[in-house]
C-alpha angles and dihedrals in degrees: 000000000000127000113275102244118228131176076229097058134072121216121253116259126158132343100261098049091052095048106031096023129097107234129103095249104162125194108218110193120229097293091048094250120122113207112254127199116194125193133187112265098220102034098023085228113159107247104173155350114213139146135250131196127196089291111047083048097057092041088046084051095049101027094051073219120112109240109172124181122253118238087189097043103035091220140111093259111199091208104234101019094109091030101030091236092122113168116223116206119243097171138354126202126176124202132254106282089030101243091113133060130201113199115189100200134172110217130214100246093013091253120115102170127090091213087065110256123101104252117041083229098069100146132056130230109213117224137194112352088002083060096099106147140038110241094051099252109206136218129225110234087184108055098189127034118235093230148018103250090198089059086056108028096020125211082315103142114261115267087219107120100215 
């Protein structure tokens, strides 16, 4: 797939101008998404892992709101605007050869997560000795959600493809 084209991104030209330059060159994969962590501004808590297309970029960019694209959905998401957790950008980094994005947000109602928690990893995997049991059997690391996601969302089916 080619490169989404944005007034707000440089072409790719060589390596070193995409990884010691100073313009906004970003590397979309095959589906034109390029891969987004967002952590919490305050704790640096890892609230999400989501996805952005050209779009949802550039509207990140000019909104100082986070938007992502859904895989699931196939549609431009602003983060917040059905639950009112809209996370507000405090600073944006993208990696050395520009195909990943960090967001540090702070959230309206500190949750970030539709099912409910605040971090959308909100379970651990063990690993080595803590690996007891097959199948993998995981931990919950928060214990209480920080909102009903009926009373927001209501009993509206999750977006969630299995």
């Amino acid at each position: 797939m080619a490169t989404p084209t944005s007034a707000l991104f440089g072409k790719r030209i060589t390596v070193e101008q995409v990884e010691e330059g100073t313009t906004l060159a970003p590397k979309f994969d095959e589906h034109g998404l390029i891969a987004v962590v967002t952590t919490d501004a305050d704790t640096g808590n890892v609230l999400m892992l989501g996805y952005m297309n050209a779009e949802a970029l550039e509207k990140t960019i000019l909104t100082g709101e986070a938007h992502y694209f859904s895989r699931s959905r196939q549609v431009l998401w602003h983060k917040g605007a059905t639950s009112g957790l809209v996370q507000k950008v405090v600073e944006m980094r993208i990696d050395d050869d520009q195909d990943a994005v960090w967001l540090r947000v702070k959230v309206k109602g500190d949750a970030s997560c539709h099912v409910g928690y605040i971090s959308c990893f909100y379970r651990e995997v063990p690993t080595g000795e803590k690996k007891a049991a097959s199948p993998v059997e995981l931990t919950f690391k928060e214990h209480s959600k920080a909102f009903d996601p009926k009373e927001i969302y209501g009993d509206a089916p999750n977006p969630t493809k299995l």
